[in-house]
N, C-alpha and C positions, 0 to 999 in steps of 0.2 A: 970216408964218404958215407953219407949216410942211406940208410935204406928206404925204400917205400915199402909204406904199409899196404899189405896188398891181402890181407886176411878176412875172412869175407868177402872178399869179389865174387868167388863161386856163387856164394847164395843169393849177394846183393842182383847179378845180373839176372837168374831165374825171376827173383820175383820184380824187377821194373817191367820184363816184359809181360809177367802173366797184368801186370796195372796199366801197360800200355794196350792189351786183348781187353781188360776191364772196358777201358775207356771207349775203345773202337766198338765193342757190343752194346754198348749202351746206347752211343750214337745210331749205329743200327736201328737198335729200337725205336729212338727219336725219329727215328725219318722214314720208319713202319707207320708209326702213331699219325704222323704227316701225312703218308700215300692214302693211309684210311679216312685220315679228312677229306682228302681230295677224293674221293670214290675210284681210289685206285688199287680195289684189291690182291690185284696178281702183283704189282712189287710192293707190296706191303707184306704179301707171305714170302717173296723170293729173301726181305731183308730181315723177316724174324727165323726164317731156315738159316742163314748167315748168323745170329746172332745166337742161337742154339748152336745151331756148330762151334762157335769158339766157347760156349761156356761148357761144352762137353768137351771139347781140347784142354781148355784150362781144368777144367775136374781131372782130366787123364794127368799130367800135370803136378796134380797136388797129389793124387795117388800117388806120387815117387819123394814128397816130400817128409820131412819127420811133421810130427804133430803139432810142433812149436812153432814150425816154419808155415805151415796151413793153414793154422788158426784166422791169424786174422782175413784170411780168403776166405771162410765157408760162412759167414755173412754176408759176403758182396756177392758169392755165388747165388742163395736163396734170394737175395734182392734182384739180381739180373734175371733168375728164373721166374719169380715176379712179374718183374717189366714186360720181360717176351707173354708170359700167358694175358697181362694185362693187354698188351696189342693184339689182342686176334679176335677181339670186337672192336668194330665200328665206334668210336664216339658220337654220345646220342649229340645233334645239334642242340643249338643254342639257343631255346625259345624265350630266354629273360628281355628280350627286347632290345 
């Protein structure tokens, strides 16, 4: 009978969910950037406090990984660090008419 290949699970399961925390903080941000259009500041910071928190989670995270395995995470880390400082001004409106 033959076997499953099961080699790899350990590391593959770490990193789907640190890309499923990617994707949920990004979203975050998206709907930071959103409340700010809307002149909604208090949940526009309650969702970039949320959004900072999982990319300090996810940093804690890769601290326990090897190097090879982190890699491709500390580019999407500085880009979601990014995002969140990019939200925490107001978008100037839109005066092109």
């Amino acid at each position: 009978m033959p076997q499953k290949d099961t080699s790899g699970i350990g590391e593959r399961v770490p990193r789907e969910l640190i890309e499923a925390d990617f994707a949920i903080a990004f979203s975050l941000v998206e709907m930071a950037q959103d409340e700010l259009r809307r002149g909604n500041e208090k949940l526009a910071l309650e969702l970039r406090l949320k959004a900072d928190h999982m990319l300090e989670d996810i940093k804690g995270r890769l601290l326990r990984m090897t190097v090879s395995q982190k890699e491709p995470f500390e580019l999407r880390c500085a880009e979601l660090g990014a995002a969140i400082a990019a939200a925490e001004t107001p978008a100037e409106p839109d005066t092109t008419g």
